[in-house]
VEXDREN-2710 file (C-alpha; in Angstrom, 1 decimal):
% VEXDREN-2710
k/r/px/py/pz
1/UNK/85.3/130.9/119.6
2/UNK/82.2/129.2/120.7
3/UNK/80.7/126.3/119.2
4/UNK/77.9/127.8/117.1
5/UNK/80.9/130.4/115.4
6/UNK/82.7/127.2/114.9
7/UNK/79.9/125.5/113.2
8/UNK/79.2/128.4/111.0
9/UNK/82.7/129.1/110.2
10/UNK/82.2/124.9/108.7
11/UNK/79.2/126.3/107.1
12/UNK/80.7/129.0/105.3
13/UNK/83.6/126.8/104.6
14/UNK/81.6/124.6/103.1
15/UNK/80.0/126.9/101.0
16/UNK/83.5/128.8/99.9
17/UNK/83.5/129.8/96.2
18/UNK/87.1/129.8/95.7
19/UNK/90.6/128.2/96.7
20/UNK/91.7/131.5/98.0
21/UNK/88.5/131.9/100.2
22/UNK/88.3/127.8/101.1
23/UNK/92.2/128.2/102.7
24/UNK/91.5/131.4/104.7
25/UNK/88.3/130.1/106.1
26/UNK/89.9/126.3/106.7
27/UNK/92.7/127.9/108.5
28/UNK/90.4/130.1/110.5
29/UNK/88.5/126.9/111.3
30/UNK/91.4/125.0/111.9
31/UNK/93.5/127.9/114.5
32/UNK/89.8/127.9/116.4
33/UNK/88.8/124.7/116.9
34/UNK/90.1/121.3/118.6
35/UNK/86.5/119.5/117.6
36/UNK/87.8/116.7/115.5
37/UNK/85.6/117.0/112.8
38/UNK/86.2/120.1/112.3
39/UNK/90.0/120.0/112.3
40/UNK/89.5/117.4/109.9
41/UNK/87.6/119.5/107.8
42/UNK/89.9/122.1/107.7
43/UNK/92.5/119.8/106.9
44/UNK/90.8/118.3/104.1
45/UNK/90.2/121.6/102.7
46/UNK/93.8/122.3/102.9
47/UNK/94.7/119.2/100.9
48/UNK/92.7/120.0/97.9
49/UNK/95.1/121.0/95.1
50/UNK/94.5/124.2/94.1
51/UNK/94.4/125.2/97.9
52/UNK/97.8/123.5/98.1
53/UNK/99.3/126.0/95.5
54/UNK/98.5/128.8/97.3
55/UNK/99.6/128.1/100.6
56/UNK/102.7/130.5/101.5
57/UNK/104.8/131.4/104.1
58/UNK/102.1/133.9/105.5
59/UNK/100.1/131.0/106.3
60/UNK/102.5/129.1/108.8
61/UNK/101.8/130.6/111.6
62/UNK/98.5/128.6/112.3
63/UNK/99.7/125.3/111.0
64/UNK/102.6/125.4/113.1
65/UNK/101.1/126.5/115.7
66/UNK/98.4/123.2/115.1
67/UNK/101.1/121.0/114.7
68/UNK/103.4/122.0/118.2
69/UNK/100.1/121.5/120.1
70/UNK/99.3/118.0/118.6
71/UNK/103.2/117.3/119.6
72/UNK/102.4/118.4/122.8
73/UNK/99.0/117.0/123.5
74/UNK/100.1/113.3/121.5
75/UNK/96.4/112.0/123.5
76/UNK/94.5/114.2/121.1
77/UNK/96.3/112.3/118.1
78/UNK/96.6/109.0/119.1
79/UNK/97.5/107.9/115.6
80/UNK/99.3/110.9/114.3
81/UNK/97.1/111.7/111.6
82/UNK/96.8/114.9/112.2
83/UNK/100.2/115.8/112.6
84/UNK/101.4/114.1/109.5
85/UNK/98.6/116.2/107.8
86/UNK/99.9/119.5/109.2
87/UNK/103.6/118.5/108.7
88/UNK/102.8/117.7/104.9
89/UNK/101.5/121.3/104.5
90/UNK/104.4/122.6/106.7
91/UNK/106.8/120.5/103.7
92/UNK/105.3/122.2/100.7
93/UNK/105.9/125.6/102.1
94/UNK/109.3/124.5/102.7
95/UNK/110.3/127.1/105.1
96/UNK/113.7/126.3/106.8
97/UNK/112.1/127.6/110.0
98/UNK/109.8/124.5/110.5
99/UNK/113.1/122.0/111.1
100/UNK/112.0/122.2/114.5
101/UNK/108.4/120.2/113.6
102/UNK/110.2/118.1/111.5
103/UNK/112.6/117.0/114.2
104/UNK/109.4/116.2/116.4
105/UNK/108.2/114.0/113.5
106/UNK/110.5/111.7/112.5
107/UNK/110.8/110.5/115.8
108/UNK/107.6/110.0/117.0
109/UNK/106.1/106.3/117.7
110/UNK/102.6/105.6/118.2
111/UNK/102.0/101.6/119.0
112/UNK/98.4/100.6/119.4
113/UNK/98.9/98.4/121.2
114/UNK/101.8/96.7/119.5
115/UNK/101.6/98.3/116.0
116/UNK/102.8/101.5/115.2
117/UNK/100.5/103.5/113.4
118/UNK/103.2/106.9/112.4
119/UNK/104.5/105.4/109.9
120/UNK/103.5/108.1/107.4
121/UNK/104.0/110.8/109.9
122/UNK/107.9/109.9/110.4
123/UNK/107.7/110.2/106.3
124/UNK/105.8/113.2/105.7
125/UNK/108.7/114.7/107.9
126/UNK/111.5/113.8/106.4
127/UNK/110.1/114.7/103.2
128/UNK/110.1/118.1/105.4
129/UNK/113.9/117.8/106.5
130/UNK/115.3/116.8/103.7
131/UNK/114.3/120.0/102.0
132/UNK/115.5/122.4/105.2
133/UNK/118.6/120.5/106.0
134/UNK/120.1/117.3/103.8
135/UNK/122.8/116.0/106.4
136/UNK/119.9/116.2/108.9
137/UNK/117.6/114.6/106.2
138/UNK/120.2/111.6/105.1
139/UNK/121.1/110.9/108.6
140/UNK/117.3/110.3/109.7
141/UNK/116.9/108.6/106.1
142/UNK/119.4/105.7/107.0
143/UNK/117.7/105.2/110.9
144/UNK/114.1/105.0/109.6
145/UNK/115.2/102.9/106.4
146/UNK/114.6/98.8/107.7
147/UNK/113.0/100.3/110.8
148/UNK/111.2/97.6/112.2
149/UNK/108.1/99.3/112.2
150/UNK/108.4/99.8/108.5
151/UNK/104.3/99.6/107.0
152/UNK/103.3/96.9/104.9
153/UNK/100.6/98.6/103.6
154/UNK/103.0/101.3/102.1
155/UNK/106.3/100.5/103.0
156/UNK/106.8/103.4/104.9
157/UNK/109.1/105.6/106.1
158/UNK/111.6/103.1/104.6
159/UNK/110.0/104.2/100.8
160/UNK/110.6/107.8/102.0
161/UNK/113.9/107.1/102.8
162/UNK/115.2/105.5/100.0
163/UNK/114.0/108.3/97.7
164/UNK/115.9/111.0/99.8
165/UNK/119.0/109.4/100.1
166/UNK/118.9/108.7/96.3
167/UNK/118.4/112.7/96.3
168/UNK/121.3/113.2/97.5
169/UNK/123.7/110.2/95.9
170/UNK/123.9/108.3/99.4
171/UNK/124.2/104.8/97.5
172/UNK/125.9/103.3/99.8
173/UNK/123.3/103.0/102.9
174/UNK/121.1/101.6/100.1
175/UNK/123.3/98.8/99.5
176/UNK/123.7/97.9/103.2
177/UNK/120.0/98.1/103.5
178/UNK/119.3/95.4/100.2
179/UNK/123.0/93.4/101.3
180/UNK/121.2/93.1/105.1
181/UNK/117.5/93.3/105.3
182/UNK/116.4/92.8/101.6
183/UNK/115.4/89.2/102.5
184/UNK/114.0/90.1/105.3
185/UNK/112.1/92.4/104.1
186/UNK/110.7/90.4/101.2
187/UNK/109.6/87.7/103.6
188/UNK/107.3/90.4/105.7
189/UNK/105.6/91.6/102.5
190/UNK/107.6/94.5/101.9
191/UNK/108.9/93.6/99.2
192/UNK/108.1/97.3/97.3
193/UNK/111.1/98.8/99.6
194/UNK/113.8/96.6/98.1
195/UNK/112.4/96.9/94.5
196/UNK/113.0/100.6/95.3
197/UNK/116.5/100.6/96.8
198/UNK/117.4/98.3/93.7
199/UNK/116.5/100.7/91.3
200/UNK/117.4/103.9/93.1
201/UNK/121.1/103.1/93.4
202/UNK/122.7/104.8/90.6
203/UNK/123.7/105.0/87.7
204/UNK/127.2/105.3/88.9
205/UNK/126.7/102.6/91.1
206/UNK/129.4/99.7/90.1
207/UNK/128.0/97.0/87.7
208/UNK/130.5/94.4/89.0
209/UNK/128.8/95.3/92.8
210/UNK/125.6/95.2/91.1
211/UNK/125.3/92.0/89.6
212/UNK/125.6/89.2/92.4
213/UNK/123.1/91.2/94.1
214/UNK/120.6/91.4/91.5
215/UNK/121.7/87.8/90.7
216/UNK/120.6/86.9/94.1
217/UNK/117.3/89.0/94.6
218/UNK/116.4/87.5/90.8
219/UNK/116.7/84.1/92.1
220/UNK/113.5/84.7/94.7
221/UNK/111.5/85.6/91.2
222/UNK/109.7/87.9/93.7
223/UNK/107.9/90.1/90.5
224/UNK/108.2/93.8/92.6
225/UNK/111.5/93.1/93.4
226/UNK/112.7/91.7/89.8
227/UNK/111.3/95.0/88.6
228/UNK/113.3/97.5/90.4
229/UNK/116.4/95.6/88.8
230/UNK/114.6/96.0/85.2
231/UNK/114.4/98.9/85.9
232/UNK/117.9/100.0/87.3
233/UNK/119.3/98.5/84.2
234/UNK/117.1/99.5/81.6
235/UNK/117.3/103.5/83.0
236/UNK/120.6/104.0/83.5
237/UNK/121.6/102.0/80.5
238/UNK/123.9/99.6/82.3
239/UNK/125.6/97.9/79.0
240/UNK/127.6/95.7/81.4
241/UNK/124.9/93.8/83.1
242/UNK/122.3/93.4/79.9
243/UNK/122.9/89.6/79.3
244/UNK/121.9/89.4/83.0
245/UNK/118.9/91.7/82.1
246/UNK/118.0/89.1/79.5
247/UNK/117.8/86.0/81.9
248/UNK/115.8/87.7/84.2
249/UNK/113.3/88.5/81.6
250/UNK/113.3/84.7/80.1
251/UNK/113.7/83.1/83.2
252/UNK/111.2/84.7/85.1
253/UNK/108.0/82.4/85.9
254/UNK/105.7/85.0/85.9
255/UNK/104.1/86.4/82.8
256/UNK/103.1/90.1/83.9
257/UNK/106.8/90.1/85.0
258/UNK/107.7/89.4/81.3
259/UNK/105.4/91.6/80.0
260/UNK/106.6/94.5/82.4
261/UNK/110.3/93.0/81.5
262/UNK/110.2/93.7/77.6
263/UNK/107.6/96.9/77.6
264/UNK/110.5/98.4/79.6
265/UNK/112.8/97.2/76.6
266/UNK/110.7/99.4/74.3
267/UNK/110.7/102.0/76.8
268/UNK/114.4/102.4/77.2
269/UNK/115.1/103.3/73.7
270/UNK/118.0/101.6/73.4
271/UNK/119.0/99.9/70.3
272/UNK/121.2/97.1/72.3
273/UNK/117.7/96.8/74.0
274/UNK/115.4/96.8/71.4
275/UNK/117.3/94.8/69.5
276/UNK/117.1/92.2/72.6
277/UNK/113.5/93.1/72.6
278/UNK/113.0/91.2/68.9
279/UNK/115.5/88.7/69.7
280/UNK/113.0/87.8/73.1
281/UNK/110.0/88.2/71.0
282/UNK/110.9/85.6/67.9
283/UNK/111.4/83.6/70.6
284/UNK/108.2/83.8/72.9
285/UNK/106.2/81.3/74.4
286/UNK/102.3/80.7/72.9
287/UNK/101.0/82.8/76.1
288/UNK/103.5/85.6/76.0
289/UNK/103.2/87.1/72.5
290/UNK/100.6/89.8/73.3
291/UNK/102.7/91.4/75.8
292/UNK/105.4/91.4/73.4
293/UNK/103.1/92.6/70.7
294/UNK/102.2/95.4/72.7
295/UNK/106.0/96.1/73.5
296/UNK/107.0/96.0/69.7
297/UNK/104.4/98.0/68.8
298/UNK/106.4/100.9/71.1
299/UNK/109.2/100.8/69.0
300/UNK/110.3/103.4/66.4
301/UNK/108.3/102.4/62.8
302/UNK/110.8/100.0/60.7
303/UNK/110.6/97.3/58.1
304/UNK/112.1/94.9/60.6
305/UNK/109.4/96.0/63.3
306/UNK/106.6/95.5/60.8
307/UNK/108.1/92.3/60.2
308/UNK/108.4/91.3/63.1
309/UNK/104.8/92.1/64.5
310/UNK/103.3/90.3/61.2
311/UNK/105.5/86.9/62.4
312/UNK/103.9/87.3/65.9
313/UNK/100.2/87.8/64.6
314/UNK/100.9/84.4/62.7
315/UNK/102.0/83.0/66.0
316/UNK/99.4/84.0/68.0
317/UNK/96.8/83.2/65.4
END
């Protein structure tokens, strides 16, 4: 196609009245053109919502065909960017046939010069894998979780990873990951990875296992990570390991981590745990009472709740 039908294909694109007609016209764009701004434009296009929706098998064709010529041309995509957009699309089709993209993606390394900047490509693949093939997904999930070149910005692919091998039960790389490279990880600022591994290993996951290693992560008083294990806890209802659930709310330094501590107390819906809620909240510091306030004030309507929020408006007054 030459440039000016390239240009008014944009225009027209532009000018689209409806999702249906904004896809067709950003895939025409976008199997026509190799002008950056106009593949970007056809890839934003694409990642509007109610464009997303209506993408279908029908529609592969071009973005795999996109996607195997940015694998094959990796100059023209120094960053990935591209691909990882195409691969996303390529995932929410979910076509089994597209393995072979995936396989390309969650391998591929782009350091410039020392950095890698794929990070989210390598994730929007496995997302891609893991629903075409879950032993190929899990066993990619447990090499890219505690890569290295794990992002600080977003803590990916290692936040990727966790999620699918909680999919599919794999506990057990998650504990090696938190057991080995928690601190590590903490240390570099990526901290949101080992919150996420902490609360992502199960509810079947053994409380007696559990405890020195929340015991230990606790003791940093890191508040990401403290929150995943608030979080493990307070979901799955882990009986055994509430007293430690109430240290790490009282002990904690860090007053947003309290507050987060005994909202999620409400939350739960627990009567072990809103019962510790009240017991926590008679006892509150000065500075702590609104966020206990505001967690009380989650709880079902009782003559003890009333009570107790009356006390703390005394308190805080």
């Amino acid at each position: 196609m030459s440039k000016s039908g390239q240009a008014e294909r944009l225009k027209r694109l532009e000018r689209a009245a409806g999702p249906a007609q904004r896809r067709d016209l950003a895939l025409e764009l976008l199997g026509a053109s190799l002008r950056r701004d106009y593949v970007d434009a056809a890839l934003l296009a694409l990642e509007q919502n109610n464009v997303v929706e209506i993408l279908g098998d029908a529609h592969r064709p071009v973005l795999r065909d996109k996607a195997l010529f940015y694998f094959e041309h990796a100059d023209k995509d120094r960053g990935g960017l591209i691909r990882e957009k195409l691969t996303r699309r390529l995932a929410g089709i979910g076509h089994p046939g597209d393995i072979d993209i995936y396989l390309k993606g969650v391998v591929t390394y782009h350091r410039q010069p020392a950095r890698d900047a794929a990070q989210n490509l390598r994730a929007a693949a496995l997302v891609g894998l893991a629903g075409a093939d879950q032993t190929l997904a899990c066993a990619y999930a447990v090499k890219l979780l505690g890569e290295p070149d794990t992002s600080q910005l977003n803590g990916e692919p290692s936040m990727t990873a966790v999620r699918v091998l909680a999919h599919y039960s794999q506990a057990l790389p998650l504990y090696q990951f938190v057991l080995l490279a928690g601190e590590d990880f903490i240390q570099e600022a990526k901290g949101e990875v080992v919150s996420q591994a902490l609360e992502s290993l199960g509810a079947d996951f053994p409380p007696a296992v559990y405890a020195p290693l929340a015991e230990r992560f606790a003791a940093l008083d890191v508040p990401i990570v403290t929150s995943g294990i608030i979080n493990h806890i307070t979901r799955h209802r882990v009986t055994a390991l509430y007293p430690l659930l109430r240290d790490l709310i009282t002990e904690t330094k860090h007053d947003d981590l309290h507050r987060y501590g005994v909202i999620m107390l409400a939350a739960a819906r627990d009567d072990a745990l809103t019962e510790m809620l009240y017991d926590l909240a008679k006892l509150s510091r000065p500075e702590r009472i609104d966020g206990c306030i505001e967690a009380v004030e989650l709880t079902p309507a009782t003559d003890a709740r009333a009570a107790l929020l009356v006390a703390l408006a005394k308190r805080r007054n």
